[in-house]
Backbone bond lengths (Angstrom), bond angles and torsions (degrees), N, CA, C in turn:
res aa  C-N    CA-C-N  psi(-1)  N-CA   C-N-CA  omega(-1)  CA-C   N-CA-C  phi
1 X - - - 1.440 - - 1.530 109.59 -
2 X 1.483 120.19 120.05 1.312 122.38 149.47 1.303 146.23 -51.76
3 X 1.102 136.03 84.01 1.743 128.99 174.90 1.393 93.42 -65.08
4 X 1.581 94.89 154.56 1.488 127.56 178.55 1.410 109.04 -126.52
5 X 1.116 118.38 125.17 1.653 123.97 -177.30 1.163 109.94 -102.92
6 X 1.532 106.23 114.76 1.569 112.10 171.38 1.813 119.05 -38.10
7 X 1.430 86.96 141.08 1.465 109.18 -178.10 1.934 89.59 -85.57
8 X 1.557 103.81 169.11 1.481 110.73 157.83 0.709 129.47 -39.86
9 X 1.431 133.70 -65.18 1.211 153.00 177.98 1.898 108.56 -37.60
10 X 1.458 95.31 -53.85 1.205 96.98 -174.50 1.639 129.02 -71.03
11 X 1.271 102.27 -30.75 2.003 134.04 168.85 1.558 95.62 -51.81
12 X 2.044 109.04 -55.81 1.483 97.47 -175.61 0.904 114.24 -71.76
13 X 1.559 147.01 -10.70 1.585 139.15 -171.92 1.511 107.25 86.60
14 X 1.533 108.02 21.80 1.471 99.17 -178.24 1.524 117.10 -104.99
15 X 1.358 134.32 155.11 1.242 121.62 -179.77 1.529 129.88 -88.32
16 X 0.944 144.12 139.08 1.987 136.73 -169.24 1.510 92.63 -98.36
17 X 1.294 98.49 144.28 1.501 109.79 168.23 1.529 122.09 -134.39
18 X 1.407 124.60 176.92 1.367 136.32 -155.65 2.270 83.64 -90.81
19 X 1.266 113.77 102.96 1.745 105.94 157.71 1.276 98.39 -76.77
20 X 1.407 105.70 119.28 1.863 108.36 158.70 1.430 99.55 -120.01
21 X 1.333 126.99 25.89 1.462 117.05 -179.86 1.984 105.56 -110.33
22 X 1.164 110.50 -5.59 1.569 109.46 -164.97 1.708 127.58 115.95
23 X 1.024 139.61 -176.08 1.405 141.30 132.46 1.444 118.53 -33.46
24 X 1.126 122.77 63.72 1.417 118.04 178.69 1.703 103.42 -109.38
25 X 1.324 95.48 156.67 1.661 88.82 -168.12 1.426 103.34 -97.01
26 X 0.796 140.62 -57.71 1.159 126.59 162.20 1.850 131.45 -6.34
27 X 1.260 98.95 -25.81 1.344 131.50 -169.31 1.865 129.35 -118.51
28 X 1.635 75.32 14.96 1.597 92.82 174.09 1.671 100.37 91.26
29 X 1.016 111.53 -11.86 1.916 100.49 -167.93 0.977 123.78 80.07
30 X 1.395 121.47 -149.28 1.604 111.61 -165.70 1.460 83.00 -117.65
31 X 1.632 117.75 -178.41 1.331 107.15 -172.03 1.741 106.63 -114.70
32 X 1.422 123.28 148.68 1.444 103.59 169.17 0.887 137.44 -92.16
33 X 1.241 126.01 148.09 1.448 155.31 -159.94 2.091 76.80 -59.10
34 X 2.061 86.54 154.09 1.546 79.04 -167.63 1.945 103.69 -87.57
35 X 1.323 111.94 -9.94 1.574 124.74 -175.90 1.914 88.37 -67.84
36 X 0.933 124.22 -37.44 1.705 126.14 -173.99 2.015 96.32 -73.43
37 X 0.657 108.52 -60.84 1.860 131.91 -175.07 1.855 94.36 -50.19
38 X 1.052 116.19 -46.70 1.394 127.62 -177.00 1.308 106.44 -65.58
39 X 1.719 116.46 -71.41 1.495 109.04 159.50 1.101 136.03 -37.90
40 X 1.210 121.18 -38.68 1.362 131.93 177.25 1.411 101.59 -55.04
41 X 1.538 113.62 -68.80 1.442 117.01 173.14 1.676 119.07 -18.38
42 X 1.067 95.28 -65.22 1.695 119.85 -149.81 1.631 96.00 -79.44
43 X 1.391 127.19 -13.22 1.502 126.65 -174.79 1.696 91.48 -112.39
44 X 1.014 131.32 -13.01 1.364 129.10 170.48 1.712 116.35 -61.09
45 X 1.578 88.29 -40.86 1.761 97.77 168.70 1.504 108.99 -51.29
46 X 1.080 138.92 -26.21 1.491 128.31 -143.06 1.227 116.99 -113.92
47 X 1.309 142.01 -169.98 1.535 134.74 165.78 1.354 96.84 -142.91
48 X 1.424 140.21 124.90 1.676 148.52 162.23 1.223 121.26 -112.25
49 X 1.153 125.36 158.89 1.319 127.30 179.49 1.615 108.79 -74.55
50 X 1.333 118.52 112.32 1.766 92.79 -166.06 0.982 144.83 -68.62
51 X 1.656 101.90 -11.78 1.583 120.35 179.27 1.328 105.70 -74.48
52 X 1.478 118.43 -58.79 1.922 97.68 155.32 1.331 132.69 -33.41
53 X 1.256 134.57 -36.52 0.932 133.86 -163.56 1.923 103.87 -94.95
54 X 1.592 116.31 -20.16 1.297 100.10 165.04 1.269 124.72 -73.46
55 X 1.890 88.72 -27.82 1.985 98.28 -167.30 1.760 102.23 -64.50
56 X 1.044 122.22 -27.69 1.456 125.50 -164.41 1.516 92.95 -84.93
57 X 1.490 130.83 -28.30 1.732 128.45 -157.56 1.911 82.72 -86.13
58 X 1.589 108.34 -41.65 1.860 104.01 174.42 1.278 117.60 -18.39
59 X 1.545 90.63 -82.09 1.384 104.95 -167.20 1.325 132.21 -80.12
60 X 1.522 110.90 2.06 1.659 125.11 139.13 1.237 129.34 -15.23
61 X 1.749 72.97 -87.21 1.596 118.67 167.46 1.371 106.93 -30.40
62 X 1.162 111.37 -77.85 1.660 126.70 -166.69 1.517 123.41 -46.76
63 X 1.635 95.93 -36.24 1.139 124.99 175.16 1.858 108.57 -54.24
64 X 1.279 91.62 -70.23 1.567 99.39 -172.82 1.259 117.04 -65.21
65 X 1.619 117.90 -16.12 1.513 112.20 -159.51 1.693 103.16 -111.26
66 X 1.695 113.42 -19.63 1.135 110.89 -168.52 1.508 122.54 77.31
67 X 1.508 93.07 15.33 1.808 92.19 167.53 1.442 111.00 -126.30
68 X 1.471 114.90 171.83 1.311 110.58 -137.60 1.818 105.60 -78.29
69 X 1.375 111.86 -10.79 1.298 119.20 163.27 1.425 104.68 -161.73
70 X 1.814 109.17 -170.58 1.511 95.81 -161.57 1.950 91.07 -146.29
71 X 1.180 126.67 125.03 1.805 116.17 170.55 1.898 106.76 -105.44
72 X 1.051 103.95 151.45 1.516 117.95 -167.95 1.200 95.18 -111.15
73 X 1.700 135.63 104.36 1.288 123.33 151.58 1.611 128.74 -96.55
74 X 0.956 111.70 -174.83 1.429 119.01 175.39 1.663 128.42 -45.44
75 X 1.590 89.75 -30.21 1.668 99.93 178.55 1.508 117.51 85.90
76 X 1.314 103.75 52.39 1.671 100.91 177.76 1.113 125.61 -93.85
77 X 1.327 122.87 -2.44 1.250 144.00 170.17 1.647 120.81 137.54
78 X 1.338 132.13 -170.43 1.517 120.69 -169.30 1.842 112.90 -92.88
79 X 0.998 132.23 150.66 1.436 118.73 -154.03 1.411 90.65 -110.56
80 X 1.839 96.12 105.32 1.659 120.04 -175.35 1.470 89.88 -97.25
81 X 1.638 98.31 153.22 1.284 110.18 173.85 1.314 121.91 -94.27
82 X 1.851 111.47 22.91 1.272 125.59 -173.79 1.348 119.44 80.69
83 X 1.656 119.62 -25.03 1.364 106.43 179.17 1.764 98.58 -123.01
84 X 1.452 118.22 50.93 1.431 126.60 175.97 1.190 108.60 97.95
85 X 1.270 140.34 -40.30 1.376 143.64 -152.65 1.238 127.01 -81.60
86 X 1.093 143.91 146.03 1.066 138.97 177.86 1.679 122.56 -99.93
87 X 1.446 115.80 130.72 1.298 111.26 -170.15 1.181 112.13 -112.82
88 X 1.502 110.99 135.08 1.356 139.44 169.01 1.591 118.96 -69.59
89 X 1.313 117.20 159.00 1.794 127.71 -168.70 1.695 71.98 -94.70
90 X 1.258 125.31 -69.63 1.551 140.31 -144.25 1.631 98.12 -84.94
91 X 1.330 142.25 -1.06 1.470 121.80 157.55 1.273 112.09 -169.46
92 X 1.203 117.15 -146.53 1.479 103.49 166.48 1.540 120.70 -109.84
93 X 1.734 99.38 177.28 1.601 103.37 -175.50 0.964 129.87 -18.33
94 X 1.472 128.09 148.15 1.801 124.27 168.18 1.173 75.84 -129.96
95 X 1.509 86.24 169.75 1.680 130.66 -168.27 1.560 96.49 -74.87
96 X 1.509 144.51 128.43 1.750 127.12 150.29 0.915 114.19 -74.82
């Protein structure tokens, strides 16, 4: 016979459900890849100065995206201007 060891979810008394809507945050988000989950792990060990550690996530960023730098937030979703659009620091709304 197999035992099964509760997951989190299950310890908290909470229920899991079927997302058929996407990465929505509300909805837990999207999930990470387990090579991301691993890092995460393995940088959890550590303590950094964090402002190093954004300035270095910058120019990552910048690196990969081709813009002139790059900020990492939390991920709460894309910053709509309420009526679809997306808003810019440097002008106004664009179309998504």
């Amino acid at each position: 016979m197999t035992t099964t060891v509760p997951g989190i979810y299950e310890r908290l008394g909470i229920r899991r459900i079927i997302n058929a809507a996407g990465p929505v945050t509300r909805l837990g988000g999207k999930r990470i890849a387990p090579e991301v989950a691993a890092a995460m792990a393995e940088a959890a060990q550590s303590h950094v100065q964090i402002d190093e550690l954004h300035e270095r996530a910058s120019h990552v960023l910048a690196e990969a995206t081709g813009a002139e730098a790059g900020l990492i937030t939390s991920g709460a979703g894309w910053p709509a201007a309420g009526d679809g659009r997306l808003h810019r620091r440097d002008g106004p709304a664009q179309d998504g």
